[in-house]
C-alpha positions in Angstrom: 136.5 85.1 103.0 135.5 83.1 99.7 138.1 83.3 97.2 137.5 84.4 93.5 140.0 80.9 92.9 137.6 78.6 94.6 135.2 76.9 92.1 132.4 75.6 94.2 128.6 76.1 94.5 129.1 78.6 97.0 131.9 80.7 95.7 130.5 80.9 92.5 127.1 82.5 94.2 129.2 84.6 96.2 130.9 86.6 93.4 128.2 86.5 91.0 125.0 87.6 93.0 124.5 91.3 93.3 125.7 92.0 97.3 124.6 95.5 97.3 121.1 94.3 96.7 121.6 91.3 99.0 122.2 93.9 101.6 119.9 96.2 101.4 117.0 93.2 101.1 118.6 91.8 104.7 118.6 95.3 105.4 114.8 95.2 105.3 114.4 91.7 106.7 116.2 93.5 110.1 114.3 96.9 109.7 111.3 94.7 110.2 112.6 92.7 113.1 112.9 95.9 115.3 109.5 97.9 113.8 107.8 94.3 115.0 108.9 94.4 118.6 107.8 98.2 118.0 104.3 97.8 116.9 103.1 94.1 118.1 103.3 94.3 121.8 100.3 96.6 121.6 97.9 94.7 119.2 98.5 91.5 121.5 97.9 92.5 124.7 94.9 94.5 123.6 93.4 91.0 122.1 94.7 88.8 124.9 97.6 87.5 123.8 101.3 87.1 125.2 102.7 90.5 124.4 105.2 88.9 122.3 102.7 86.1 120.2 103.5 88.4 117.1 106.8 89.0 117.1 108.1 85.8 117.9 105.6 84.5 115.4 107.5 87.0 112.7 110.6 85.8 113.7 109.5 83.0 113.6 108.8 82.9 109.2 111.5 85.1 108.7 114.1 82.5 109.3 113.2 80.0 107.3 111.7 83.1 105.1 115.8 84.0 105.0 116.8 80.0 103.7 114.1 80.3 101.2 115.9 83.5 99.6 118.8 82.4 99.9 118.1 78.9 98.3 116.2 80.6 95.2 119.0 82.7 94.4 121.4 79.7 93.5 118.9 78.8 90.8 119.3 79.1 86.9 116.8 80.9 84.7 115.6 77.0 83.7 115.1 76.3 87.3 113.1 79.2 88.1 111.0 78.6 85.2 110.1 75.3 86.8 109.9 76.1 89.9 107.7 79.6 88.9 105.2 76.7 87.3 105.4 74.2 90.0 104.2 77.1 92.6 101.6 79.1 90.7 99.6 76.0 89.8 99.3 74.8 93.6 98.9 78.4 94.1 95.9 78.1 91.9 94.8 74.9 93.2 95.2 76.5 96.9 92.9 79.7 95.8 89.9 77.4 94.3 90.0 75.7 97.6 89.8 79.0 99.9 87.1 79.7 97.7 85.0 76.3 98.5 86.0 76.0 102.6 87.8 79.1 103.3 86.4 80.4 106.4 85.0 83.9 105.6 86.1 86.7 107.4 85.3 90.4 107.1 83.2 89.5 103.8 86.2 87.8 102.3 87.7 84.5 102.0 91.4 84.8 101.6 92.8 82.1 103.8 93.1 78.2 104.2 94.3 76.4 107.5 96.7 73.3 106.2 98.7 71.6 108.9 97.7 73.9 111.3 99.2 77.3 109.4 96.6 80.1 108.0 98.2 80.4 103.9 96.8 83.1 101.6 97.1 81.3 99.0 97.3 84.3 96.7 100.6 85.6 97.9 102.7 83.1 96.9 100.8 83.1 93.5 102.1 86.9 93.0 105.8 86.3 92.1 105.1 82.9 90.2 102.5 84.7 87.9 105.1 87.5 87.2 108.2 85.0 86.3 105.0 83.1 83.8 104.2 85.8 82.3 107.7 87.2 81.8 108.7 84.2 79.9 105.4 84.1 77.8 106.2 87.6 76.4 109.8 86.8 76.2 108.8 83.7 74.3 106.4 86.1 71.7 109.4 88.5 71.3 111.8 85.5 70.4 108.9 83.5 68.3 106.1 85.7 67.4 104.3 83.2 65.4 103.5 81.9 69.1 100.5 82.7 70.4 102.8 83.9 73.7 100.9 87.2 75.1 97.4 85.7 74.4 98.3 82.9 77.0 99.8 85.6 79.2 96.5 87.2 79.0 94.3 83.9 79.6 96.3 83.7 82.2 96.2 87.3 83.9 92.3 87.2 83.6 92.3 83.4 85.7 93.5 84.7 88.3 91.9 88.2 88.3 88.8 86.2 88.6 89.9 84.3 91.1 91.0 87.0 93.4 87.8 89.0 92.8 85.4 86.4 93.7 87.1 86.2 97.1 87.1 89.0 96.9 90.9 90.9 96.9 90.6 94.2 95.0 94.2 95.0 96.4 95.9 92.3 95.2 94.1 92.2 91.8 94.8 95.9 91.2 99.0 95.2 92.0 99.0 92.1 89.6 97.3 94.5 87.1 100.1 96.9 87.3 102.5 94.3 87.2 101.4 92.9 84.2 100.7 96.0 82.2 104.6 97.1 83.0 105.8 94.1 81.6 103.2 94.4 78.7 105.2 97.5 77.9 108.0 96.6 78.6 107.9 93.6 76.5 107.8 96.4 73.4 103.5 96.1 72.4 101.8 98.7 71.0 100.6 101.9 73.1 97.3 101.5 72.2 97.0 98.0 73.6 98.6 99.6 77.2 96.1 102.2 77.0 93.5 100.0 76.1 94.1 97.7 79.2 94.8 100.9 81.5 90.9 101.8 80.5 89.7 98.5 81.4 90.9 98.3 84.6 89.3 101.6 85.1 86.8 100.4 83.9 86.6 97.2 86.1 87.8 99.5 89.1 84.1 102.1 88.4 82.4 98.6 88.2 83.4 98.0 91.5 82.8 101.1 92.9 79.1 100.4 91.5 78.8 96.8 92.4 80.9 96.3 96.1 79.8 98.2 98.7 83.1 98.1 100.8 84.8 99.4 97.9 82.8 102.2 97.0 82.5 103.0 101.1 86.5 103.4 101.0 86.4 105.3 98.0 83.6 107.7 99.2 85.5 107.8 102.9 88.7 108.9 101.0 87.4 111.7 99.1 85.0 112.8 101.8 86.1 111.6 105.3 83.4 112.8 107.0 81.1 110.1 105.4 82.1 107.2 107.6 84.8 106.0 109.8 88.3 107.5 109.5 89.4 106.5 112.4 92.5 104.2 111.3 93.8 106.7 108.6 93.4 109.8 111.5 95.4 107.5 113.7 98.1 106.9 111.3 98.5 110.5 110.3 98.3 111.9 113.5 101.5 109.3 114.2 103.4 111.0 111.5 102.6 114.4 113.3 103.8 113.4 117.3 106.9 111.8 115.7 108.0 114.7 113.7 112.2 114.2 112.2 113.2 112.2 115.0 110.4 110.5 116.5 109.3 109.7 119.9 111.7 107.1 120.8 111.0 103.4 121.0 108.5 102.0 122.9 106.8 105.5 123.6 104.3 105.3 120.5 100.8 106.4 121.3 99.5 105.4 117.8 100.1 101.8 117.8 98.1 101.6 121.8 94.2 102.0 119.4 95.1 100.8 115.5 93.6 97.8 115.3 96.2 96.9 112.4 99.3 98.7 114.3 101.5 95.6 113.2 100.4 95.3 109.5 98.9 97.5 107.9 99.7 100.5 109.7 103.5 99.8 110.9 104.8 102.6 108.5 102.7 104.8 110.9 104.0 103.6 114.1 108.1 103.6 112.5 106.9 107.5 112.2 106.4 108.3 115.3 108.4 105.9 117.4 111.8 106.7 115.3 110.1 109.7 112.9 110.7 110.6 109.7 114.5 109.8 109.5 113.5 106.4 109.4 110.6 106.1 107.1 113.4 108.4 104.9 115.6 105.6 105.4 113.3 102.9 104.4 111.8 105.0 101.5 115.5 104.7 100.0 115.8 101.1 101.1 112.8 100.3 98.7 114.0 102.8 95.9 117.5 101.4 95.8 116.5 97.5 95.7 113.7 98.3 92.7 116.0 100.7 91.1 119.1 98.5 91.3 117.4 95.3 90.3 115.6 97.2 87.1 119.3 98.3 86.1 120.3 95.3 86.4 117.7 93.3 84.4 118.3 96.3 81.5 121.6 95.3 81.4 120.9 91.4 80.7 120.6 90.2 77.1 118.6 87.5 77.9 114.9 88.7 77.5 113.2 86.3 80.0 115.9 87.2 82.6 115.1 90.8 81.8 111.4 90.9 81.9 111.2 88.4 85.3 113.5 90.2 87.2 111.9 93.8 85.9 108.4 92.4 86.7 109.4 91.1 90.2 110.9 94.7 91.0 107.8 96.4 89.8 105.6 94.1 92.3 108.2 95.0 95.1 108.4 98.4 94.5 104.5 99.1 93.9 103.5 97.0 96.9 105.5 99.2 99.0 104.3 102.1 97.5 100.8 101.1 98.6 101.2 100.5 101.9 102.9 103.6 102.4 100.5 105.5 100.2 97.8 104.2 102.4 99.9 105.2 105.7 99.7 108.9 104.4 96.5 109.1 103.4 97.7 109.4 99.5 94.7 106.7 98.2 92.2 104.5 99.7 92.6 102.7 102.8 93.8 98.8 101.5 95.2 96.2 103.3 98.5 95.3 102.0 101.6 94.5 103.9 104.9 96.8 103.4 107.4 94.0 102.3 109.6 92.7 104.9 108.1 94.8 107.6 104.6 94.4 108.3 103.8 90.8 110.0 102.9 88.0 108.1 103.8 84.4 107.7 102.3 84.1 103.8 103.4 87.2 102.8 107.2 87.1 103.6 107.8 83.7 102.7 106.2 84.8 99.1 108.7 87.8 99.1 111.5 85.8 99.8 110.6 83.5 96.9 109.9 86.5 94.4 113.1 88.4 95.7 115.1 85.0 96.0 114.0 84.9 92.4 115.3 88.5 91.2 118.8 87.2 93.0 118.9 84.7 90.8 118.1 86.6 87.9 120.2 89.4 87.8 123.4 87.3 89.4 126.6 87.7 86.9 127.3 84.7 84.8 130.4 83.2 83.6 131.2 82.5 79.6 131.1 79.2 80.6 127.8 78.9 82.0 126.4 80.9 78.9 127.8 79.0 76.7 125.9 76.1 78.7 122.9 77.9 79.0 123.5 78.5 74.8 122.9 81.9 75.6 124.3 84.6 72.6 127.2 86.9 73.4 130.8 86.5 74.0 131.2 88.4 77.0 129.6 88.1 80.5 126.2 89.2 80.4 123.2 89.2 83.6 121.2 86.4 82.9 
């Protein structure tokens, strides 16, 4: 056991990163190991793989997926800065190439093949965008004279273009969210919020017009006997055979005809393999990380430190909300992967770095290192 005495790298991180949130994040990283044996098996025999191609392949990135979390979390607020900047401008690099020799699939081109790995380039934009724009309206509360939220907003609509021209309605509509929450949170005027809140709306019923698979999920969620259902049925009708307690593992009907059993849909297929107990469980998993980590960032005095690891929370939380959402039918069907759970090699290595990230940010800090970091106060603060 580490030793409050011991002043070293590690000890230091040890007693000053939040373990209760550490835990219940690994607590998700392992909830996602088991629901992937679960739900894969299925999906790769039925496309002629080996039945376990998926699961060792999510094993696979969550490993290194684990180092990456882990590594983040020693980092200081300057450090994350750098390193938000670093990654969101290959990010953006990364997207304008899928965009030029992406290989299209399913009307969309989301994905590039470097080194022999398929990278959507978009999910590891997510969490660097968030920490950006967190320290652009930090930087307008602290300096106002800086034109701070009108680069955040340059910013926001670059890669909102980007992500509809691939196009990604999903992902655009989360980092919308995202950045309205910090817009508000960041203290600016209601009128602005609900301004942007009736642009997106906006931009949303100009979708609806304009995209045809939009507007086909849209019309197949209010009125399901317009097209094919037959995923959502699925998934609901996994929530029914499970019932409180669920099926038992391995005995899933569900996850033998959803196309999207290990992704999309693996919600659905914890339902009825373990039932509602679990998704319970996992509900509260979710609620406790966002909810911990937001009162941990209110707590901070630092503003950046505040708004990044608030925004990064929000991006968790409503992610998850989606992909559950979509699991019971709540809004349209959207492909987006329940963090930590649903396979993915892109996807969790971009969680790890946007929760490795909130680590960092809401770890307690010494005087010392404030004093260091010239922060204001006298006593410890979250920064």
């Amino acid at each position: 056991m580490l030793s409050r005495e011991e002043r070293n790298p590690l000890s230091d991180w040890w007693w000053t990163v939040d373990r209760p949130l550490l835990g219940a994040i690994t607590a998700l990283m392992l909830s996602g190991i088991v629901l992937s044996l679960a739900a894969s098996p299925a999906v790769a025999v039925r496309i002629g793989l080996d039945p376990f191609h998926f699961f060792n392949h999510h094993v696979m990135f969550l490993l290194p997926s684990f180092i990456v979390l882990i590594g983040v979390s020693f980092m200081s607020p300057k450090q994350i800065r750098r390193s938000a900047l670093i990654v969101f401008a290959i990010s953006v690099v990364l997207i304008v190439a899928t965009l030029v020799i992406g290989p299209e699939v399913k009307g969309s081109r989301r994905w590039i093949t470097l080194l022999g790995l398929n990278i959507q380039a978009s999910e590891s934009a997510k969490p660097a965008f968030v920490v950006i724009a967190a320290w652009l309206f930090a930087e307008s509360t602290r300096r106002p004279e800086m034109p701070a939220t009108s680069m955040a907003l340059v910013l926001l609509l670059m890669l909102v273009s980007m992500l509809v021209l691939e196009p990604d309605f999903g992902q655009t509509m989360l980092i919308l969210m995202v950045w309205g929450a910090l817009f508000f949170i960041a203290g600016m005027r209601m009128i602005w919020v609900a301004g942007l809140a009736g642009a997106a709306g906006a931009g949303l019923f100009g979708a609806y017009l304009l995209v045809p698979h939009v507007a086909g999920r849209i019309k197949r969620f209010m009125n399901p006997a317009s097209g094919d259902t037959f995923q959502v049925d699925t998934a609901m009708e996994a929530f029914s055979n499970g019932g409180w307690f669920g099926l038992g593992p391995g005995e899933g009907i569900a996850k033998r005809s959803l196309p999207d059993s290990h992704t999309d849909f693996v919600f659905a297929v914890a339902a009825e393999e373990f039932g509602i107990v679990l998704c319970l469980a996992l509900l509260a998993l979710f609620a406790f990380v966002v909810i911990r980590a937001l009162s941990r960032a209110y707590a901070n005095e630092d503003m950046f430190a505040r708004f990044a690891a608030s925004g990064l929370a929000i991006m968790f939380g409503v992610q998850a909300a989606i992909n559950m959402a979509v699991n019971l039918q709540l809004i349209p069907a959207k492909g987006m992967t329940l963090p930590f759970i649903s396979y993915g090699g892109s996807s969790i290595v971009s969680l790890a770095y946007g929760v490795g990230m909130m680590l960092a940010l809401t770890r307690l800090r010494p005087r010392s290192e404030l004093a260091a970091l010239g922060e204001a106060g006298t006593a410890p603060a979250y920064v």
